[in-house]
C-alpha positions as a printed Julia matrix, in Angstrom:
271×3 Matrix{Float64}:
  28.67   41.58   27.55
  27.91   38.38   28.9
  29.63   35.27   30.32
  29.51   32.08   28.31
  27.18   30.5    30.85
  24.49   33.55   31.08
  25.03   33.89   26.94
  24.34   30.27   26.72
  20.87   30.79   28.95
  19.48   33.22   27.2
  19.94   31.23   24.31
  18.46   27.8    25.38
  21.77   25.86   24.75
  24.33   24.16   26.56
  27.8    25.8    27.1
  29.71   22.86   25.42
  27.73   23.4    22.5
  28.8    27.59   22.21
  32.14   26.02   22.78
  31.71   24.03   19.89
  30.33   26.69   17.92
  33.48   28.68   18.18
  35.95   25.81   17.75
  33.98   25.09   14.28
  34.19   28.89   13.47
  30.29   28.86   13.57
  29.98   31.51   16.4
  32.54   32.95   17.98
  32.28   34.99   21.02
  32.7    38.99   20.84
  35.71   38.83   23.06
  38.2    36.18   24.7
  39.69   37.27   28.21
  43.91   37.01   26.77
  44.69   36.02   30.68
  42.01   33.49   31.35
  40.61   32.71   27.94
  36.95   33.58   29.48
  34.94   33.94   26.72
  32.13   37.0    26.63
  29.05   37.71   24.33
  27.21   40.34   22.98
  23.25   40.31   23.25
  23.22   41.06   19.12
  24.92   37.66   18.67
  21.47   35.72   20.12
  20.18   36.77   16.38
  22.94   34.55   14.48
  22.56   31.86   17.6
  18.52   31.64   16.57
  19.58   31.27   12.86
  22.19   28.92   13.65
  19.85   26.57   15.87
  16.66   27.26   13.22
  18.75   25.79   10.31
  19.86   22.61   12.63
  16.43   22.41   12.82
  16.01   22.27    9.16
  18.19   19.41    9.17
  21.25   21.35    7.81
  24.94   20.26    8.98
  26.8    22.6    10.31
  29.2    23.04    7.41
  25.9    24.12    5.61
  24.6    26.45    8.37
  27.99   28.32    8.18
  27.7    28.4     3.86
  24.03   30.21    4.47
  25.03   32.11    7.18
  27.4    33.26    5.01
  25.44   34.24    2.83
  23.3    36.38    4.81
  20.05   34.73    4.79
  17.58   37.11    5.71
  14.81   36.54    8.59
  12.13   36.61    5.73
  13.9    33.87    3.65
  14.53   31.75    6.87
  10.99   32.04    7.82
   9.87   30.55    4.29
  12.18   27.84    5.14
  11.19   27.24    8.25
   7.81   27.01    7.46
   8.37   24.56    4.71
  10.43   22.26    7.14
   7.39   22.72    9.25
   4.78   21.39    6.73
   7.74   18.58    6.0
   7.6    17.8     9.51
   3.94   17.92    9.64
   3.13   15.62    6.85
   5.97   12.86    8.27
   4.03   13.22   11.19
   0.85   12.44    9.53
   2.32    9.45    7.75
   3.74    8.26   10.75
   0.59    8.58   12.35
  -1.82    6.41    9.82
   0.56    3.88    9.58
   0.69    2.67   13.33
  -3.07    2.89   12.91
  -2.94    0.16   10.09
  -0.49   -1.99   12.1
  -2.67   -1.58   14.72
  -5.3    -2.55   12.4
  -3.63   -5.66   10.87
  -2.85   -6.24   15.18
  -6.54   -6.53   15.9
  -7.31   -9.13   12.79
  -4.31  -11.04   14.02
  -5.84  -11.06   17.44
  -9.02  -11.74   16.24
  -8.22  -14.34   14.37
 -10.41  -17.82   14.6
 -13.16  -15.5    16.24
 -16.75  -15.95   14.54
 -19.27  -12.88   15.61
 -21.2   -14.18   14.07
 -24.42  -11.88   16.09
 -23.24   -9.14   14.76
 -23.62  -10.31   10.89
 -27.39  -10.25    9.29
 -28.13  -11.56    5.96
 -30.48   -9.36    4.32
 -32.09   -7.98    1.06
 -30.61   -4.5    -0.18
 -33.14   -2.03   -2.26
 -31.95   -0.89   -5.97
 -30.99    2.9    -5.21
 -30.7     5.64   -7.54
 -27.26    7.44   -7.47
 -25.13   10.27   -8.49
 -21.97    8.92   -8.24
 -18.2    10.23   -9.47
 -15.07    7.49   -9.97
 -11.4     8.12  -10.06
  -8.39    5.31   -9.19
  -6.47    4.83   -6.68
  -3.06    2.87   -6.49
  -4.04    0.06   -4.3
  -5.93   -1.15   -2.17
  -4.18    0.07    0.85
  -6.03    2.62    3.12
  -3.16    5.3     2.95
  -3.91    4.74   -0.99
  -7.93    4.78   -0.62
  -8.53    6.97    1.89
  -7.58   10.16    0.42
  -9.38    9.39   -3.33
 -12.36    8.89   -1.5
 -12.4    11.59    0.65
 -11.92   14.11   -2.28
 -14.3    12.3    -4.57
 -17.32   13.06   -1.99
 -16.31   16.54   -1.6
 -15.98   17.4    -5.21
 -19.35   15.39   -5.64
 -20.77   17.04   -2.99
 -20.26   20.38   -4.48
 -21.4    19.56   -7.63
 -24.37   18.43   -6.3
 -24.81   21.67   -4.39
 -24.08   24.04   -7.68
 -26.65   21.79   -9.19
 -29.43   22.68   -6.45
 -30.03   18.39   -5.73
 -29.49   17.38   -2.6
 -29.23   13.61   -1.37
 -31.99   11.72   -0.15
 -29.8     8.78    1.54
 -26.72    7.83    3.28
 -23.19    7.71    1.28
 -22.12    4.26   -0.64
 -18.69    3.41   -1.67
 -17.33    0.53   -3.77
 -14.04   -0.85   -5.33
 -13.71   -2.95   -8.14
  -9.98   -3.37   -9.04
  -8.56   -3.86  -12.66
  -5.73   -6.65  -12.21
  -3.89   -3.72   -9.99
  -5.22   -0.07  -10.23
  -8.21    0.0    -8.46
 -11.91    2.02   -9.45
 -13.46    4.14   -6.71
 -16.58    4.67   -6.63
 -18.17    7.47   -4.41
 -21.99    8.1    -4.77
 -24.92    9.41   -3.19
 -28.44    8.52   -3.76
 -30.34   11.13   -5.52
 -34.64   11.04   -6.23
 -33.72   13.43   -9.35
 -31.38   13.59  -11.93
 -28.42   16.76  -12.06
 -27.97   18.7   -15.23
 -25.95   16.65  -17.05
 -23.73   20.12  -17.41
 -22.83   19.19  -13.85
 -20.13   16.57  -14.97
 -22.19   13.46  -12.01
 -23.12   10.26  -13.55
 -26.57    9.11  -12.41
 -26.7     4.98  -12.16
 -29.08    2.79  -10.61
 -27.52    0.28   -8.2
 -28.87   -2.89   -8.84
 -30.67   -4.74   -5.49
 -28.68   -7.16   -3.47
 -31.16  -10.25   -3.24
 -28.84  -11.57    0.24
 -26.07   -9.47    1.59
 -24.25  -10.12    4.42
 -24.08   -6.87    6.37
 -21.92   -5.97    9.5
 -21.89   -2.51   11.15
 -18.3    -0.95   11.43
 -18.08    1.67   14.37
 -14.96    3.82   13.94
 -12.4     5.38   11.41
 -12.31    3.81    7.9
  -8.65    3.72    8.66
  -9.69    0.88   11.1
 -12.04   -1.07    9.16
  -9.71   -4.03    7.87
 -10.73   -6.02   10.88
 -14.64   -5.68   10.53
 -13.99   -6.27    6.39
 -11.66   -9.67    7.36
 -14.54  -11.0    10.05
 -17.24  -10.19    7.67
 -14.61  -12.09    5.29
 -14.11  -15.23    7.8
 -17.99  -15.8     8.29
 -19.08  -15.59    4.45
 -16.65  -18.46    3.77
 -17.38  -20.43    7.15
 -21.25  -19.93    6.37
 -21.39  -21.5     3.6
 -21.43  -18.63    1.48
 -19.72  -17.27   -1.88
 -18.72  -13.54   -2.52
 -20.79  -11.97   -5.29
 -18.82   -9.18   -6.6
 -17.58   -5.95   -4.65
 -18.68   -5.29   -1.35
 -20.57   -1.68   -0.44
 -19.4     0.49    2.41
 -22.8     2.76    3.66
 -22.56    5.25    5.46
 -24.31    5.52    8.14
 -23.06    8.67   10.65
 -20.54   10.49    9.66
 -19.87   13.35   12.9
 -16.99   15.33   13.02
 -14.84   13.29   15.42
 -14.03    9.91   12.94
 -14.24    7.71   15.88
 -18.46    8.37   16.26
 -18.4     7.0    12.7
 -20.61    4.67   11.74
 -20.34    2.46    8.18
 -22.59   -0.82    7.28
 -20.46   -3.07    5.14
 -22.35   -5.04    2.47
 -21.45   -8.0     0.69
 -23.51   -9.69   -1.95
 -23.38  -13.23   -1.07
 -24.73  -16.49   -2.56
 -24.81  -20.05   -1.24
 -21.59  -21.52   -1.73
């Protein structure tokens, strides 16, 4: 057996909290000392201490560890739930994670605010292109909302496109047009021939932008709010006028999202 302190080692916890245990009814040690009220462990109790410290984990009080324990759990069952807890923890992570980058995002337009770069925007003509293109909606506008239509829409498109033996002669284009809330995604590729039309891709010719205003974006999508609200700030202070949805073409696209590189294109007319 072991002493309450060496017990409480070689399970990674603190001795008030074994003490605890036992005063709950949780865990309580193999024997008690009658004269000095030592208490003593057996190594086969570390397996109900994991179980008992997995299922805090899970977010469980204690009340409900003791009802499961109870109930005999086995390690198979409280490995299913501890992997689900993982993937909860996981995705909350992920969350968490894309939502200081759009403060940090909305931080950098509020810093940038009353700033002009104005070197780094060239009005220009834009080509008609060919395109196989697929559309779904997403919510709103919001990149958490975007993000993840768009990112499937080029994947399934890009698969179609590969079953269909076409491959794309030009860089990725992306619009929005929004519908008094829900908002259209567009996600297309430029093609120089037509898929089956068994392959489910719409073919459409973009129409040429006579004057765009274009500004390169280097970096996560997640992080283009402040290039798409200075592009914003110098149509307006240019003189300019919006003419319908803007284009986002890609332009590199590596592996690591902060080598990406996206020209933003807005139609534009003299105000």
């Amino acid at each position: 057996m072991f002493g309450i302190g060496e017990f409480a080692t070689y399970g990674s916890v603190s001795v008030r909290m074994l003490r605890h245990y036992d005063a709950v009814g949780l865990l309580r040690p193999a024997h008690v000392d009658p004269h000095s009220g030592y208490r003593f462990y057996e190594a086969a109790q570390l397996a109900r201490l994991n179980r008992v410290i997995a299922l805090k984990d899970l977010g469980f009080t204690l009340e409900q560890v003791r009802a499961v324990l109870d109930e005999e759990v086995d390690a198979r069952e409280l490995r299913g739930m501890l992997r689900l807890r993982r993937a909860e923890l996981a995705a909350a992570m992920a969350a968490d994670a894309a939502r200081l980058t759009q403060v940090e995002a909305r931080l950098r337009s509020i810093e940038n605010e009353g700033s002009m770069p104005s070197d780094d925007i060239v009005i220009k003509t834009v080509p008609a292109v060919r395109v196989a293109e697929l559309t779904a909606t997403a919510d709103t506008f919001e990149p958490e909302s975007i993000g993840p239509v768009v990112r499937s829409l080029f994947d399934e498109l890009c698969r179609r496109l590969d079953a269909a033996a076409v491959r794309p002669c030009g860089p990725a284009v992306a619009f929005y047009e929004e519908h008094d809330g829900p908002v259209t995604v567009h996600a297309a590729l430029p093609v120089a021939a037509a898929p089956d039309p068994s392959s489910g891709v719409t073919v459409v010719d973009l129409p040429a932008l006579e004057r765009a205003a274009t500004l390169v974006h280097r970096g996560p999508m997640a992080e283009v709010m402040t290039s798409v609200q200075a592009l914003a700030r110098w149509v307006e202070a240019s003189g300019h006028r919006p003419l319908g949805p803007p284009r986002e073409v890609t332009l590199a696209c590596p592996e690591d999202a902060g080598g990406w590189v996206t020209e933003l294109q807005q139609p534009v007319a003299p105000a």
